[in-house]
C-alpha positions in Angstrom: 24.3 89.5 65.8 22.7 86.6 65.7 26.0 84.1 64.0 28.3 86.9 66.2 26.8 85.8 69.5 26.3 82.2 68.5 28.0 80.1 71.2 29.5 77.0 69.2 31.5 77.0 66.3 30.3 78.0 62.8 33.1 75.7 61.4 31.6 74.6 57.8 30.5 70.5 57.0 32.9 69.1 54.4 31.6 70.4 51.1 30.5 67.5 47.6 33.0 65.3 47.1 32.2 64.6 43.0 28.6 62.9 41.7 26.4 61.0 44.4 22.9 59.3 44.7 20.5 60.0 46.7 16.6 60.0 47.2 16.0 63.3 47.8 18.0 66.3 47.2 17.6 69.7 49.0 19.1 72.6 48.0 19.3 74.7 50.7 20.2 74.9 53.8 18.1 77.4 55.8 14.3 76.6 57.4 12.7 75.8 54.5 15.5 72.8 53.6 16.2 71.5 56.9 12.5 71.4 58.1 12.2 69.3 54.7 14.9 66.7 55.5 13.4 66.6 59.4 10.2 65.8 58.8 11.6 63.8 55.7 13.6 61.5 58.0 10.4 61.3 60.7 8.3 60.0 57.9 10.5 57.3 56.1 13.7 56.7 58.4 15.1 54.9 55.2 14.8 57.5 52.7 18.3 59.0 51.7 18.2 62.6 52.3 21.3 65.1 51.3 21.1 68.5 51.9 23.1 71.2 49.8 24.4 74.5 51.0 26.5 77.2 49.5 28.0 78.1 52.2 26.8 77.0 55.9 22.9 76.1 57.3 21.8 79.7 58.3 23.8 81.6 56.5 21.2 83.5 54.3 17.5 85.0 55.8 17.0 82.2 58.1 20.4 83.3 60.3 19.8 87.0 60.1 16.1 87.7 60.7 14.2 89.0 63.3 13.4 86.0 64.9 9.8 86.4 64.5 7.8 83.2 64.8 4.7 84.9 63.4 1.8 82.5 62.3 1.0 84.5 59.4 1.0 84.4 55.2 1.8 87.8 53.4 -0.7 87.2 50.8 -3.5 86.8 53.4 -6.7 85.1 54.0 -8.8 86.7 50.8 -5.6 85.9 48.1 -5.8 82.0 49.0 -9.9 82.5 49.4 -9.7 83.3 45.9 -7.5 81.0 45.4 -9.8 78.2 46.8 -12.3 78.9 49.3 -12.5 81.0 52.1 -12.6 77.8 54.9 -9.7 76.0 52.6 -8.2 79.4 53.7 -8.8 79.8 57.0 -7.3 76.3 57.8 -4.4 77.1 55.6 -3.8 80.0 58.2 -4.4 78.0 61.3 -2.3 75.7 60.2 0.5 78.4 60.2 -0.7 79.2 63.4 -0.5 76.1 64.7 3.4 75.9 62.8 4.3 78.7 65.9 3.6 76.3 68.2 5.3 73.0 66.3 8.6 74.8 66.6 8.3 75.1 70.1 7.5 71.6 70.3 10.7 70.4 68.4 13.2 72.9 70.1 11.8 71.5 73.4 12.0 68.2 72.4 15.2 68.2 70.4 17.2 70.5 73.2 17.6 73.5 70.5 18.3 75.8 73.0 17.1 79.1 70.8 15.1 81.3 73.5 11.6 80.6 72.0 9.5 82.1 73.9 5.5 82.5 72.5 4.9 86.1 73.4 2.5 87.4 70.6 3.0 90.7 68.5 2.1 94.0 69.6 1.2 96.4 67.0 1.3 99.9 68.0 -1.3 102.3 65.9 0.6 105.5 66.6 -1.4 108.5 64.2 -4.9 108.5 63.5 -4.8 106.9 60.3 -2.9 103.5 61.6 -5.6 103.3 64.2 -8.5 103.4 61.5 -7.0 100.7 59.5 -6.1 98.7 62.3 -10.4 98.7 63.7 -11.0 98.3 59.9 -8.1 95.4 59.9 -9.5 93.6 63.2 -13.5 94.3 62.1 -12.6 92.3 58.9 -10.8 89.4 59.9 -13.4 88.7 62.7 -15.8 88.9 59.9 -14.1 86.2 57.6 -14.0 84.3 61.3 -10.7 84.8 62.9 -11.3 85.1 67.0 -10.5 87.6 69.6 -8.5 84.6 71.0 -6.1 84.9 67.5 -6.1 88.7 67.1 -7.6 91.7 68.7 -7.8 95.4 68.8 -6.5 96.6 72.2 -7.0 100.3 73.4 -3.8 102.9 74.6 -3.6 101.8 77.7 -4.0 98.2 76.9 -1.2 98.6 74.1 0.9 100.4 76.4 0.9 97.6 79.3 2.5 95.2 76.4 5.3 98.1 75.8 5.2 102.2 76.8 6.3 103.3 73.3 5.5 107.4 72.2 2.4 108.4 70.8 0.6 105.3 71.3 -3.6 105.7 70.0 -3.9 102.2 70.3 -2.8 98.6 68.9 -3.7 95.0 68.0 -2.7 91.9 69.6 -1.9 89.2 67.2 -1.4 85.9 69.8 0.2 83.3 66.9 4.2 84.2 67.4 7.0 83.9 69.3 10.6 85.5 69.4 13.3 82.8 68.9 17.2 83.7 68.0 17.0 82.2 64.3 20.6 81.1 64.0 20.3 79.3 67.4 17.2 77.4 66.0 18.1 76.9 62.7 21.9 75.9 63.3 20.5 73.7 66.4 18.1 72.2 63.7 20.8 71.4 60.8 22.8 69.2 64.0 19.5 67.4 64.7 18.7 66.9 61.1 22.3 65.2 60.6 21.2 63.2 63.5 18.5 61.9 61.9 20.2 60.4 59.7 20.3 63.1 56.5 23.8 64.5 55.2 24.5 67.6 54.8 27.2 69.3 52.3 28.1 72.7 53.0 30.6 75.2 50.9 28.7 73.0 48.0 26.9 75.8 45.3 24.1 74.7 43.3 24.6 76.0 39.9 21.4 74.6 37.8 18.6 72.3 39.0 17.2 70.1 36.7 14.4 66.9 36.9 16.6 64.0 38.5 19.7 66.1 39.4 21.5 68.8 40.7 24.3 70.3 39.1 26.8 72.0 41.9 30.4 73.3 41.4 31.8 69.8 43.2 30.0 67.2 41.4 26.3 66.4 40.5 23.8 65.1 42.7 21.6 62.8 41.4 17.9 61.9 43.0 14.6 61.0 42.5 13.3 64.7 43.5 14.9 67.8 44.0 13.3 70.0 46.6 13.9 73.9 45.9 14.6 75.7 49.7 17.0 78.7 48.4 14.4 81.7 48.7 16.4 85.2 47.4 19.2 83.3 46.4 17.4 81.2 43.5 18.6 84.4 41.3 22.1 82.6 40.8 20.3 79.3 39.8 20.5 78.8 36.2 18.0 80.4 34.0 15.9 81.5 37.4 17.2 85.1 37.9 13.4 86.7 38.0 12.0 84.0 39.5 11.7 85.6 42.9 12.9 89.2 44.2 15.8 89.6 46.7 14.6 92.7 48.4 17.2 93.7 51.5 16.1 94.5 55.1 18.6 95.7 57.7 19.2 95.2 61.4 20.5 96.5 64.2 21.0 95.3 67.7 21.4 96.8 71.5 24.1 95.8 74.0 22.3 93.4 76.7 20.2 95.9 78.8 19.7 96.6 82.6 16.0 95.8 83.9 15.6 99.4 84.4 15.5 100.0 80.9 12.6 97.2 81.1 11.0 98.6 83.8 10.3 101.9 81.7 9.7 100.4 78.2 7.8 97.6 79.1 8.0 94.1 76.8 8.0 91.9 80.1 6.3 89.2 78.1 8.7 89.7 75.4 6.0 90.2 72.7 7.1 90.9 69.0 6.6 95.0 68.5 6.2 97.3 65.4 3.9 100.0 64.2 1.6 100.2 61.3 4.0 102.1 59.0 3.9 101.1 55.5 7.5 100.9 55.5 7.8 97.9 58.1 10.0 98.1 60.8 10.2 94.9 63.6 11.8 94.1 66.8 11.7 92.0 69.4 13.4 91.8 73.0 15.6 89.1 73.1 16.4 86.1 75.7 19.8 88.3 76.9 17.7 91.0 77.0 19.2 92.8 74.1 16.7 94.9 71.8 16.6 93.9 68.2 15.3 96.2 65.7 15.0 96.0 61.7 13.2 98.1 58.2 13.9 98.1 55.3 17.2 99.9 54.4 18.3 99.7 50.7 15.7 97.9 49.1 16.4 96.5 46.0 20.0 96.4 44.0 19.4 96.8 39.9 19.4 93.5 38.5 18.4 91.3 41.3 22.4 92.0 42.7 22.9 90.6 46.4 26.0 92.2 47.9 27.4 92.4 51.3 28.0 96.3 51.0 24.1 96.8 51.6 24.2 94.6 54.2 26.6 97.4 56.4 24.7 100.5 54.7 25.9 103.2 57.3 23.1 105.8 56.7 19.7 102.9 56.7 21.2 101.4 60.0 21.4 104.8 61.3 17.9 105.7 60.1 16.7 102.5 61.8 18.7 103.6 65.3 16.6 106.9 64.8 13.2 105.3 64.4 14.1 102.8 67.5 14.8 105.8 69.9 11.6 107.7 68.7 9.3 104.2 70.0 11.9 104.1 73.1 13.6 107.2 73.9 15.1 105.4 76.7 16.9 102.8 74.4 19.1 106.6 73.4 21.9 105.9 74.9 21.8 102.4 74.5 25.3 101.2 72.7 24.3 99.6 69.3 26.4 96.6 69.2 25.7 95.4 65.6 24.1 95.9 62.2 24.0 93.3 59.7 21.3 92.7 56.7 20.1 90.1 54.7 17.9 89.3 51.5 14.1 88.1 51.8 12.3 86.6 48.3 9.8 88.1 46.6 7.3 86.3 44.3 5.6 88.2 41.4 1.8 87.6 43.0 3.1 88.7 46.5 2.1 84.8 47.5 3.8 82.1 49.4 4.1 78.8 47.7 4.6 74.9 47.9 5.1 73.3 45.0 5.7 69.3 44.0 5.5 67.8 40.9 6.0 64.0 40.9 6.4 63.2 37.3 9.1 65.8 37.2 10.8 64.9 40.7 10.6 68.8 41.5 9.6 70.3 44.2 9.8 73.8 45.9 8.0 76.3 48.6 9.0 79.9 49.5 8.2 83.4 48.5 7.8 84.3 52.7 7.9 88.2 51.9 10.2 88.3 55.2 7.3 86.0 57.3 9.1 82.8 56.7 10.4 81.6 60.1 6.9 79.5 60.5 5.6 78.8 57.4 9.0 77.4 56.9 8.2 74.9 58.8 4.2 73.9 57.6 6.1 74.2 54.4 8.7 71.4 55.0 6.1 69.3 56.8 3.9 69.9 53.7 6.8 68.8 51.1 8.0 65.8 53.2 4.0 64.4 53.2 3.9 65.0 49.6 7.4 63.8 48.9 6.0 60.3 50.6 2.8 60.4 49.7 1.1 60.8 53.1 -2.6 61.5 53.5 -2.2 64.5 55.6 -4.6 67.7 55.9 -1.7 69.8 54.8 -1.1 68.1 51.2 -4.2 70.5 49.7 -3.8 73.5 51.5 -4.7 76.2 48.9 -1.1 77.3 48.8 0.0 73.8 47.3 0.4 74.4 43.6 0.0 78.1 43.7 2.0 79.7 40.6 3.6 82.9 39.6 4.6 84.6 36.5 8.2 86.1 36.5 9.3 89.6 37.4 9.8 92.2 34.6 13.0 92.7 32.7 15.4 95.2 34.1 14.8 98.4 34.2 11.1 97.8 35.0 11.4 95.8 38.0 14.3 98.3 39.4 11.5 101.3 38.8 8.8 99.5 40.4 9.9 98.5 43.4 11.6 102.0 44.3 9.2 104.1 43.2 6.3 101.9 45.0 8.9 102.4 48.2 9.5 106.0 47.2 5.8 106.7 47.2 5.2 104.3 50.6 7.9 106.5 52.4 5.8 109.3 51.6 2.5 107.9 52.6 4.2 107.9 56.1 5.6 111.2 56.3 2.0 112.8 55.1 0.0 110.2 57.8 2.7 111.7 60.4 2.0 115.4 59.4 -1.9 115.4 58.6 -3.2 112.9 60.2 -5.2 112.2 57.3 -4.7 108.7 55.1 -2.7 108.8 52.4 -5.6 107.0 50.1 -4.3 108.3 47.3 -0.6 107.5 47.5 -1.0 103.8 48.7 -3.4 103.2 45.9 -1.1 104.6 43.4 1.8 102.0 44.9 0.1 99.4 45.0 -0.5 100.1 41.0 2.9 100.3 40.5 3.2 97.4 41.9 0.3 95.5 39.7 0.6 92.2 41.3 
C-alpha cells in the first residue's frame, strides 16, 4: 500500500557502472543505510559516501511496515542491563526514545512529507491474563525507572477514549511513537541523502562483502569501510545465510474512511494500537485516514527462502481481516484495498546490534525484530559518529559491539520457529477460552526457542 499510494515515481537510480572508490560503502538502501549516509554527510561534508541497493531505497522492511515510530528495543532493558549496566541501559532506551522524536525533526526540517504524527501506542489488555502481565509489565519497568510520563497502565475506560475496541479490561500507554507512512519517509530520505552529497546505485546487488570492498554483480566497490544495512536480506550475502532470520509479517490495508467510522472507533489522536497477544498484530490509522493492520502470516520459509508468494498469502491476510473486525466490528464492511508482506531480521540472541570494527573497515547494525523504523535511525547516527570518530554519548551505548552466534542448520531452525509459533498460537486461544495464563505453554516456547 504504502509504494502503491506513493505519489512520485518509483523509477530506479542508475545501477554500478564497473569498480569505483569510495570512503564509505553502504549496502543497503532502507533506514538503517540511508540514516548512515545522512548523518555521514552532516558530520564530514567531504567524506565520499555511496550507497548500494538491489533493487530501489524502500523496497524491503523499511517500504512495507507498519509505520510504527516506536522508541523501543526487542531485547529490552534487563538483556542490555546484563549486557552492561542497568543506567548504561536505560539511556540506551532513551536514546531510542528520543530517535522518535529526531525523525520528526528531520522530516520537518528536510520537507519529507510522510504524515508523522507522534501519537503514542495503545495497548489494549483484552482477557484477564493480558491485563495481569500488562500491571506486572508497567509495575516492573517503573521499578527499573521508566516514568508514567514514558509508559503507563491506563484503565477500560481510559483505554477506550484512545480507541472503542471489543472486550477492552484495560491497556498501557506507551508515549515514545509515532505513525509515519515508511515509504514516504524513507523514499523522501534517499532524495535528501543524494542531496547531501552521497550517491546512490540502485538495481546494484551485493554479492559478498569483504574488509575494503564490496563485491556486486556490476563491478566492485572499493572503500575504507563497508557499513552492513541489509537486515533479512543478509541471507543472500556470501557465506551469511544464518546470520540473521527473515521471518515474514503480512499487511493489509482499508480504503480511506468516512469520519463516522472515526467517530465510533475512536483513534482521534492517531495513536499506534494492538493487543497483548503473543502472536503480535499492529495497526495504525493513517494520515488519509485509511486503517492499516498487520501479524504475522506465514512465518518462516525452510531454509531462510524469501519469496513474494508469501507476501500475497490469501488465507493469513484473510485471518488478519478477521482479527481487525473482531477489535473494530465497524471496520466490516470496510473494502480492503491491499495486502502486501515483507521480511523482518532475526538475530540468534533476540538483540539489536551496532557493530564497527576499524581495523577491519566493517561495520554493521540491525536485528530490529520488526521495531526498526527508530532505532534505524540512533543506529545510523551511532555508525556515522563511530565511522568519524566523534565523541558522542551514543558511541558506548551497550548495544555497540553486542554479538550473536548463528542460527542452527536446517531442519532445526525450520522446527523451532514453528513449533515456538505453533505453541504461541495456542497460548492465545487457551488465554481466550480460560481466562487463565498459559504459563506453561509460553515457558515451553520460549525453550524452544533457547536464545
Amino acid at each position: 500500500m504504502w509504494l502503491d499510494t506513493y505519489p512520485s515515481s518509483l523509477e530506479s537510480r542508475p545501477a554500478l557502472e564497473g569498480d569505483i572508490d569510495t570512503d564509505v560503502a553502504i549496502v543497503g538502501g532502507g533506514f538503517t543505510g540511508l540514516w548512515t549516509a545522512y548523518y555521514l554527510r552532516q558530520l564530514d561534508p567531504t567524506l565520499r559516501v555511496t550507497v548500494i541497493e538491489r533493487d530501489i531505497c524502500g523496497f524491503g522492511a523499511s517500504g512495507r511496515n507498519g509505520g510504527w515510530v516506536v522508541g523501543e528495543l526487542a531485547a529490552g532493558i534487563e538483556a542490555y542491563a546484563a549486557i552492561a549496566d542497568l543506567p548504561a541501559s536505560l539511556r540506551l532506551a532513551r536514546a531510542v526514545f528520543d530517535s522518535v522524536d529526531e525523525i520528526g525533526r528531520v522530516a520537518a526540517a528536510e520537507s519529507i512529507d510522510c504524515g508523522y504524527h507522534k501519537g503514542g501506542v495503545i495497548r489494549f489488555a483484552r482477557n484477564r491474563p493480558q491485563a495481569e502481565r500488562q500491571a506486572a509489565e508497567i509495575a516492573h519497568h517503573h521499578e527499573l525507572g521508566l516514568t508514567t510520563d514514558e509508559v503507563r497502565l491506563l484503565t477500560a475506560d481510559e483505554a477506550r477514549a484512545h480507541a472503542s475496541a471489543t472486550d477492552v479490561l484495560g491497556g498501557i500507554f506507551y508515549a515514545p511513537c509515532a505513525a509515519v507512512d515508511p515509504a514516504r519517509l524513507v523514499r523522501g530520505l534517499a532524495d535528501v541523502v543524494e542531496r547531501r552529497g552521497a550517491t546512490i546505485v540502485e538495481q546494484t546487488a551485493a554479492l559478498a562483502i569483504e574488509p575494503g570492498r564490496v563485491l556486486t554483480d556490476q563491478g566492485t566497490v572499493r572503500a575504507e569501510v563497508v557499513v552492513r544495512a541489509t537486515e533479512a536480506y543478509t541471507r543472500d550475502l556470501r557465506g551469511r545465510r544464518r546470520q540473521l532470520l527473515p521471518i515474514y509479517s503480512l499487511m493489509i490495508g482499508t480504503e480511506p474512511l468516512p469520519q463516522s467510522v472515526f467517530d465510533e472507533i475512536g483513534l482521534a489522536d492517531r495513536p499506534t494500537f494492538a493487543d497483548d497477544r503473543y502472536m503480535v498484530i499492529y495497526g495504525q490509522r493513517t494520515a488519509d485516514d485509511r486503517i492499516a493492520f498487520g501479524g504475522r502470516g506465514v512465518p518462516y520459509l525452510y531454509g531462510s527462502r524469501i519469496s513474494p508468494s508469501v507476501e500475497r498469502h490469501h488465507r493469513s491476510h484473510e485471518r488478519i481481516h478477521r482479527t481487525l473486525v473482531d477489535l473494530f466490528p465497524a471496520l466490516s464492511g470496510a473494502r480492503i484495498t491491499h495486502r502486501w508482506g515483507g521480511v523482518l531480521a532475526v538475530p540468534r540472541n533476540w538483540t539489536p546490534f551496532v557493530h564497527f570494527d576499524r581495523a577491519a573497515g566493517t561495520a554493521g547494525a540491525g536485528g530490529y525484530v520488526g521495531e526498526g523504523v527508530s532505532p534505524s535511525n540512533l543506529a545510523g547516527r551511532t555508525l556515522a559518529d563511530l565511522i568519524t570518530g566523534t565523541d558522542s554519548e551514543r558511541v558506548d551505548l551497550p548495544w555497540v559491539g553486542v554479538r550473536h552466534r548463528r542460527w542452527e542448520p536446517e531442519p532445526l531452525r525450520w522446527l523451532g520457529v514453528r513449533g515456538s509459533r505453533w505453541i504461541l498460537a495456542g497460548a492465545d486461544i487457551y488465554e481466550y477460552r480460560t481466562n487463565r495464563q498459559a504459563r506453561a505453554a509460553v515457558a515451553l516456547a520460549r525453550k524452544i526457542r533457547n536464545d
